[in-house]
TILUM-986765 format. One record per residue (C-alpha): residue number from 1; residue in one letter; x, y, z. Coordinates in steps of 0.25 Angstrom, whole numbers. Example, Ala and Ser with C-alpha at 12.3 -4.5 7.8 and 13.67 -1.06 7.14 Angstrom:
BEGIN
 num residu     u     v     w
   1      a    49   -18    31
   2      s    55    -4    29
//
This chain:
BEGIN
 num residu     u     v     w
   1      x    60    82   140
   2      x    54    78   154
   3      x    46    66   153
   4      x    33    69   162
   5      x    27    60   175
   6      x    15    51   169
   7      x     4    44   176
   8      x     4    31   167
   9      x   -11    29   163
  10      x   -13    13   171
  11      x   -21     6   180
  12      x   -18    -6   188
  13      x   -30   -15   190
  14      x   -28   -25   203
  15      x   -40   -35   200
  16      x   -34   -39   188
  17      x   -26   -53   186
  18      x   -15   -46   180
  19      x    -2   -44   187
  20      x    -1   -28   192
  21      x    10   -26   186
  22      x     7   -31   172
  23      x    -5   -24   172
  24      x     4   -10   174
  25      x    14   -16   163
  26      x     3   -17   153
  27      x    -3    -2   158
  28      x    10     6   158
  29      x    14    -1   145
  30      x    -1     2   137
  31      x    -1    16   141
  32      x    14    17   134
  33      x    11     8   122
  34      x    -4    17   120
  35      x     7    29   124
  36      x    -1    34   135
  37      x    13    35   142
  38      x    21    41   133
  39      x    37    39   130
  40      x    43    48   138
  41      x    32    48   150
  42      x    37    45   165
  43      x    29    35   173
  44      x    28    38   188
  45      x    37    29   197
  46      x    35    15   200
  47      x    31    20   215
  48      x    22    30   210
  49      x    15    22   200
  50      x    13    11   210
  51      x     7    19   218
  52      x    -2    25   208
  53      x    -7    11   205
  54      x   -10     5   219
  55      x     2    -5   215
  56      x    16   -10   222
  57      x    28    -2   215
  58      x    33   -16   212
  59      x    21   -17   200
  60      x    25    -4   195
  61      x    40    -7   195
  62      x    38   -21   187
  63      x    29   -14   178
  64      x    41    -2   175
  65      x    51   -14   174
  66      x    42   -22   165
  67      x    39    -9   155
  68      x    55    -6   157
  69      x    59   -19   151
  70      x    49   -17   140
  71      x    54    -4   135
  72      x    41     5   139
  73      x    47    13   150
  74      x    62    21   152
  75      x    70    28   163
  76      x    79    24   172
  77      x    77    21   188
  78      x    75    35   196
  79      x    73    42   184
  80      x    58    38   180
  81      x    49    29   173
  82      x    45    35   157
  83      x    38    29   145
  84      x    50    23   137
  85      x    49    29   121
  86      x    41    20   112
  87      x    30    20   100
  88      x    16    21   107
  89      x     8     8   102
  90      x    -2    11    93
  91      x   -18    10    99
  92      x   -24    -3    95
  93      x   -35    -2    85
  94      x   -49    -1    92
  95      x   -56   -15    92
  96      x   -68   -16    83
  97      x   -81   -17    88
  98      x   -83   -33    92
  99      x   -95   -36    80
 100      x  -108   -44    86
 101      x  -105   -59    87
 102      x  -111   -68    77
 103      x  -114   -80    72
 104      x  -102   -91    70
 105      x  -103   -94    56
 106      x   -96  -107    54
 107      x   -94  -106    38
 108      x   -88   -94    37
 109      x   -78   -95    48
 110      x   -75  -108    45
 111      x   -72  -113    59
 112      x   -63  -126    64
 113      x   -70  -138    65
 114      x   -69  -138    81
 115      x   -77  -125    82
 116      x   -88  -131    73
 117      x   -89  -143    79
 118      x   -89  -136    93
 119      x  -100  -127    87
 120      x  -110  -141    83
 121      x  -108  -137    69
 122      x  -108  -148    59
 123      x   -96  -146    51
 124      x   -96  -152    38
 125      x   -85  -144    31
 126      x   -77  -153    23
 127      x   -61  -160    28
 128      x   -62  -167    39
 129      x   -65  -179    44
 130      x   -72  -186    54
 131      x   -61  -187    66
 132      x   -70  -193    78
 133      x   -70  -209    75
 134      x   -56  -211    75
 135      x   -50  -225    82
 136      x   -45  -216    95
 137      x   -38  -228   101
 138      x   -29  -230    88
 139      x   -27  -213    86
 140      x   -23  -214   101
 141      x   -13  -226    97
 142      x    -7  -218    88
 143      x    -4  -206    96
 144      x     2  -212   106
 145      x    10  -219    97
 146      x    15  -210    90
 147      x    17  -201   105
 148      x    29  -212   108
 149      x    37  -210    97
 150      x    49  -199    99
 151      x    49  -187    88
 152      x    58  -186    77
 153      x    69  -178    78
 154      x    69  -175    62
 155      x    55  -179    55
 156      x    54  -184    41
 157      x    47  -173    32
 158      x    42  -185    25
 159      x    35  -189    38
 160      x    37  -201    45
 161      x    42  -216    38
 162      x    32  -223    44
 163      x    21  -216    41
 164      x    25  -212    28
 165      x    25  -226    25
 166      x    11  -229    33
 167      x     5  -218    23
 168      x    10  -223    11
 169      x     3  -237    13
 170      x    -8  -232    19
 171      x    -8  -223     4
 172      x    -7  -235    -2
 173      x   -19  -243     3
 174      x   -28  -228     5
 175      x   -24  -223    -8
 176      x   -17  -232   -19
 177      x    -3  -222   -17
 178      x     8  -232   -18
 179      x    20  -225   -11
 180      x    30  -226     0
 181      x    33  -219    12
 182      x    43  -211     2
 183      x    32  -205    -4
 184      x    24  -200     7
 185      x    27  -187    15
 186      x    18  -186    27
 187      x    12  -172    30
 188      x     2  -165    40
 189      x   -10  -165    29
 190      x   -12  -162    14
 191      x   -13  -147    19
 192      x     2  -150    22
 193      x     8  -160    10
 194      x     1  -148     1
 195      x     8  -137     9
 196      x    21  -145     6
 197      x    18  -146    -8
 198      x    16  -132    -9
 199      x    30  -129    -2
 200      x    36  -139   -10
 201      x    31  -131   -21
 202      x    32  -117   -15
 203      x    48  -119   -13
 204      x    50  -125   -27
 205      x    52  -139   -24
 206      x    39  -145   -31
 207      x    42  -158   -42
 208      x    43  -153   -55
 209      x    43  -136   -52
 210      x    53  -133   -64
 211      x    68  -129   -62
 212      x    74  -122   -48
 213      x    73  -108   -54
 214      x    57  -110   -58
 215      x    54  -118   -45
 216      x    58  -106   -35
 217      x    51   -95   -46
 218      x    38  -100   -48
 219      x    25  -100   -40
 220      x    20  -114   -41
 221      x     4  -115   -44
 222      x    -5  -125   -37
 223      x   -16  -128   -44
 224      x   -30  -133   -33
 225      x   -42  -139   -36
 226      x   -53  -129   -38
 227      x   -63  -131   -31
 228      x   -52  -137   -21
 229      x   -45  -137    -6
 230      x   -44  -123    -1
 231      x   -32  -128     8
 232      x   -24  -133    -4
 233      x   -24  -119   -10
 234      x   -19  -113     2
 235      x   -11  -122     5
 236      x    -3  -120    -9
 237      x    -5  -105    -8
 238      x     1  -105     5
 239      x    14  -110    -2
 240      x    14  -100   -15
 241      x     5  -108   -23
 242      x    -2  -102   -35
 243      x   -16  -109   -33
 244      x   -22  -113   -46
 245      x   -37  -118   -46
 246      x   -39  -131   -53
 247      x   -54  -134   -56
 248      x   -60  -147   -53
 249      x   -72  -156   -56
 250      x   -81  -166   -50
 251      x   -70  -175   -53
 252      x   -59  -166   -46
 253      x   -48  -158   -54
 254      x   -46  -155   -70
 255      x   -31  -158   -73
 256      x   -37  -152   -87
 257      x   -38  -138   -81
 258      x   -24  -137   -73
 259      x   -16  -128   -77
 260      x    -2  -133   -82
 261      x     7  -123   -73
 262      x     3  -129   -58
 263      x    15  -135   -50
 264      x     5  -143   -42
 265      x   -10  -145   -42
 266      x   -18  -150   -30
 267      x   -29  -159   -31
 268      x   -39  -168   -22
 269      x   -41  -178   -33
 270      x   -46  -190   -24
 271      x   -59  -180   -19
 272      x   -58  -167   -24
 273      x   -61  -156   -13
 274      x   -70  -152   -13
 275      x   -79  -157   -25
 276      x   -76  -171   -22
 277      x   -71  -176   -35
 278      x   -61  -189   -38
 279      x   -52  -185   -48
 280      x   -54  -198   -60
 281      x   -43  -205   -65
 282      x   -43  -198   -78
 283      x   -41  -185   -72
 284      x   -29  -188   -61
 285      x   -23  -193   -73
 286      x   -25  -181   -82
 287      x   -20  -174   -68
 288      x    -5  -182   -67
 289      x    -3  -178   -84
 290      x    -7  -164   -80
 291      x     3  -165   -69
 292      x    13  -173   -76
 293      x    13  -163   -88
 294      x    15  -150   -81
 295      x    24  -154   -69
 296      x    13  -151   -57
 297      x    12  -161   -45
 298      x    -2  -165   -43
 299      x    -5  -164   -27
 300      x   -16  -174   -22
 301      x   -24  -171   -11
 302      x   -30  -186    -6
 303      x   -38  -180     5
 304      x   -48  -189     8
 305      x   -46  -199    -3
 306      x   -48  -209     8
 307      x   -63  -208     8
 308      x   -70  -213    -4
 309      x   -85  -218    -4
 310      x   -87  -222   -19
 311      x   -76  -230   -23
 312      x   -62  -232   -17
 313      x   -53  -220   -16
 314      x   -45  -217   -29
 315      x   -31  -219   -29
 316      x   -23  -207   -26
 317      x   -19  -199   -39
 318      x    -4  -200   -34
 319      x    -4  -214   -39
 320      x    -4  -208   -54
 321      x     7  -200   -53
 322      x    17  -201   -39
 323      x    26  -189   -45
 324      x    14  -178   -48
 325      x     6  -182   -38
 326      x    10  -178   -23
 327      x    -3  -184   -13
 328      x    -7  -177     0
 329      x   -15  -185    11
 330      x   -19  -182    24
 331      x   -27  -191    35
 332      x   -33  -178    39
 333      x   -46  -185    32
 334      x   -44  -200    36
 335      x   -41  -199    51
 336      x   -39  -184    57
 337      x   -36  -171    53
 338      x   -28  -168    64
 339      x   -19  -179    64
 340      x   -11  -171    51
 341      x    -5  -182    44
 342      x    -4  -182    28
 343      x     5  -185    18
 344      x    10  -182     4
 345      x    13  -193    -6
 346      x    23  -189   -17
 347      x    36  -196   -24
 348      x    49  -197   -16
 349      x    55  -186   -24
 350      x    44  -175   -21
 351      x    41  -180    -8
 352      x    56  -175    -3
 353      x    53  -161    -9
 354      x    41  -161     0
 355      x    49  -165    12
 356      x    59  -156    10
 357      x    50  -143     9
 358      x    42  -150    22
 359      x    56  -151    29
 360      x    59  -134    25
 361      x    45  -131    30
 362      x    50  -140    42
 363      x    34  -146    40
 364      x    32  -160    47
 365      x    20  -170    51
 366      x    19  -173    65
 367      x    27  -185    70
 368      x    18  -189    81
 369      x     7  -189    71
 370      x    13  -195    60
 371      x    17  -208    70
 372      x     2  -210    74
 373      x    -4  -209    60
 374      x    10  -220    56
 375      x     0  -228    69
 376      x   -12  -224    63
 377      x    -9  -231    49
 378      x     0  -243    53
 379      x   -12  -247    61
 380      x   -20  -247    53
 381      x   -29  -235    60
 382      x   -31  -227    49
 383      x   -36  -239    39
 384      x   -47  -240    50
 385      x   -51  -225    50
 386      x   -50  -224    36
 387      x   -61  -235    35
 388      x   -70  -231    45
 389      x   -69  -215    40
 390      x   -71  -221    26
 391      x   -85  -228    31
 392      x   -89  -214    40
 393      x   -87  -204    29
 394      x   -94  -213    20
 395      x  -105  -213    28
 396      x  -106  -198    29
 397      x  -104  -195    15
 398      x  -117  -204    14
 399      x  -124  -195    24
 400      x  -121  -182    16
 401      x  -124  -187     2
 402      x  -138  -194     9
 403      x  -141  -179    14
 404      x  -137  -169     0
 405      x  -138  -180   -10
 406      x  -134  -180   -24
 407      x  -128  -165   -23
 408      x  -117  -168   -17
 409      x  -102  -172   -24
 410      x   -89  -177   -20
 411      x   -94  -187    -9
 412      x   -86  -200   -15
 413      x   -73  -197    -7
 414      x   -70  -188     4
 415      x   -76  -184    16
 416      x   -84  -172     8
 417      x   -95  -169    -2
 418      x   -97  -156    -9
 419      x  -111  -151    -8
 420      x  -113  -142   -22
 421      x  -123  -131   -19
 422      x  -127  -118   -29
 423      x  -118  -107   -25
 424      x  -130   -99   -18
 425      x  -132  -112   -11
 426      x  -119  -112    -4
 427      x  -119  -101     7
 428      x  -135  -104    11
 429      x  -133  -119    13
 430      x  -121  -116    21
 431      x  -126  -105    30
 432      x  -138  -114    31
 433      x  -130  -125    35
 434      x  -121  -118    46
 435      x  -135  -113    51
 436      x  -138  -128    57
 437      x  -125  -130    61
 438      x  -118  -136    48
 439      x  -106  -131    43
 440      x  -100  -133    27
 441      x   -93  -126    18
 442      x   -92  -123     3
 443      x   -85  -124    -9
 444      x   -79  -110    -7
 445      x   -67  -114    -1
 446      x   -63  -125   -10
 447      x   -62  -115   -21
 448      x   -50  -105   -26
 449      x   -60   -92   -30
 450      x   -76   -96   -31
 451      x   -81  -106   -29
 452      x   -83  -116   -42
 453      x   -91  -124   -34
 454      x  -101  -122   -25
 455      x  -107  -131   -12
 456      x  -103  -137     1
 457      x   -90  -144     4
 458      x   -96  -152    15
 459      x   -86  -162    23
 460      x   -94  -173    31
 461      x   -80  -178    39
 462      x   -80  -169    53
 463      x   -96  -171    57
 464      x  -102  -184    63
 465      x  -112  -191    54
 466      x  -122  -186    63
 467      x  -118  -171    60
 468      x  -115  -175    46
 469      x  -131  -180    45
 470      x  -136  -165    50
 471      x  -127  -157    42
 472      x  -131  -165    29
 473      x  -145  -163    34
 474      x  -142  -146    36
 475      x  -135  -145    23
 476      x  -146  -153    15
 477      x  -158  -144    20
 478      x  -148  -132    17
 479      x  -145  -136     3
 480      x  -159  -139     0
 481      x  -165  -126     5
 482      x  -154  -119    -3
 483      x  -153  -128   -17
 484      x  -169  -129   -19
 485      x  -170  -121   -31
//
């Protein structure tokens, strides 16, 4: 079969900044790819076509020798140019129609803190803290310490010695956790010492799990408070969990109601999220006899135990039990969210488990970081912060309970309160709210299905006291115009 002459379907436009012969690369190869050159189809020579196009013969022929290496064209010199066999590309779908811009709507599409602070938007959504009083001089100090050490060749899972050892005793004083460096694993956050709970679980090398044939057969549950963290559920569900809703009350969670199959259950029991609650004595003890009876590990968040403002903060619920009880702590709350420094505090035995499955996962905290937060504590820096962040967020928690009163719970500890509203409340006083330039959130994403509990989750850590003062301001006349009946 004779394969025709074809005038290939291109243009070559000399004002544009890209290269000639690119620009006939990417033509000839559409028109084939779209199969408006056909396989089989002879192109016209290269003296020809340049001639047709107003170019040199040298485009032409780097454009031929491009297209040849790539497989789209065939033939042999002096015997013609053809369209090499191939699948013509399918024509991309049409592109909608663009819809009419609208609105930004903060709430719903939940945007970074950057974006809403650029935007003049108070943000009071709850989990962070307030970052912009730091002592720059001894931040600075640390860095550059930590820039002159060398890197390790081969990093401790555990973390580093001497931090490990800083953290225990700074656990000791902060919390009432009586441990050594042996019991301390430093990790990038509580997001992360969950997720390696989770694997260790996930791979069947959790404490108490059973015999080898059971461990690697069964998918472990994770019971999380409910209303709870959002993160904690997905976090464990990322690792094959079976997430297990475990009600909770003003004081925090019912060991009464937890089920007796859970491998682990997760709990905040220093300030429950988001209600608020301090687990009481008799409770984390009815807690350490569930665990104890049925073989769980208890996994305590201590998130922001730091900050109490009605007695001095409980001892952590570790202390009852060190072999049921595994603690995550971060100073994403007491110093900086970015920094990523945490740890989890567990006995020598499980705490190897969790090293191992962090060394499979090939999981590791920073160096650099981890030698200026060593800095940080053997100075003494971070006993400072803590004292002068313990005095701000007192102040502020004074500022929202002065502006919505007695309706508000959970403001002992922390650095949030809830806000409980009637469900038909909720979504008025919020769109309200963002209509002045305030953003909060509800309870919605605390909660497993609906919502048990309904009201605002309002964090008062990221915003100045001044923004603080008109955001309380916004949401007390938004609440009152909504709540009157």
């Amino acid at each position: 079969m004779s394969r025709r002459l074809t005038e290939p379907p291109v243009r070559i436009d000399r004002s544009a900044p890209v290269p000639l012969t690119a620009q006939l690369v990417e033509a000839l190869r559409a028109a084939m790819a779209s199969g408006a050159l056909r396989a089989g189809e002879r192109l016209p020579s290269s003296r020809t076509l340049a001639v047709q196009l107003g170019v040199s013969r040298t485009v032409v022929t780097d454009a031929f020798q491009q297209l040849y290496a790539e497989g789209w064209l065939d033939g042999r010199h002096g015997s013609g140019t053809y369209v090499a066999e191939h699948e013509p590309l399918p024509r991309p779908p049409e592109p909608p129609e663009p819809e009419p811009p609208r609105a930004a709507d903060p709430v719903l599409g939940r945007p970074s803190r950057q974006e809403v602070r650029g935007a003049g938007v108070a943000d009071l959504r709850a989990g962070a803290p307030w970052v912009r009083d730091h002592d720059r001089a001894a931040l600075r100090r640390a860095w550059r310490h930590a820039a002159e050490l060398l890197p390790s060749d081969d990093p401790d899972p555990r973390g580093e010695p001497r931090l490990r050892a800083l953290l225990a005793e700074h656990l000791r004083r902060t919390r009432g956790v009586r441990v050594g460096p042996e019991n301390v694993l430093v990790t990038r956050g509580t997001g992360n010492g969950l997720d390696l709970v989770g694997a260790m679980f996930a791979t069947g090398q959790g404490p108490f799990q059973g015999t080898a044939s059971e461990r690697s057969a069964a998918r472990f549950r994770a019971g999380v408070e409910e209303p709870g963290y959002g993160k904690a559920r997905t976090i464990l569900a990322a690792r094959g969990a079976e997430i297990v809703p475990c009600p909770v009350d003003d004081d925090g969670i019912r060991p009464a109601d937890l089920p007796d199959d859970l491998a682990l259950v997760y709990t905040t029991p220093a300030h429950q999220y988001p209600l608020g609650g301090r687990l009481p004595l008799p409770r984390r003890e009815r807690l350490i006899a569930w665990a104890r009876r049925t073989g769980a590990v208890v996994v305590e968040d201590d998130y922001d135990a730091e900050f109490r403002y009605d007695v001095a903060p409980l001892p952590a619920l570790h202390g009852l039990d060190p072999e049921r009880v595994v603690l995550l702590g971060t100073l994403s709350k007491t110093l900086d969210p970015d920094l990523g420094i945490g740890w989890i505090v567990a006995e020598p035995d499980l705490l190897s488990r969790l090293a191992r499955v962090r060394a499979d996962l090939s999981d590791r905290t920073s160096g650099p970081v981890q030698a200026a937060t060593a800095l940080l504590l053997e100075r003494g820096d971070l006993d400072r912060h803590l004292r002068r962040m313990r005095l701000e967020y007192a102040r502020r928690r004074a500022m929202v309970v002065e502006h919505l009163g007695p309706r508000i719970g959970g403001d002992t500890a922390g650095l949030h309160v809830l806000l409980p509203l009637p469900e038909d409340a909720v979504a008025p006083v919020i769109a309200d709210a963002a209509e002045e330039g305030v953003l909060v959130e509800d309870t919605s994403r605390t909660s497993h299905g609906a919502p048990r509990v309904h009201g605002l989750v309002i964090g008062y850590g990221s915003v100045s006291r001044a923004e603080l003062r008109r955001a309380c301001e916004v949401l007390a006349r938004a609440v009152a115009r909504h709540t009157r009946s």
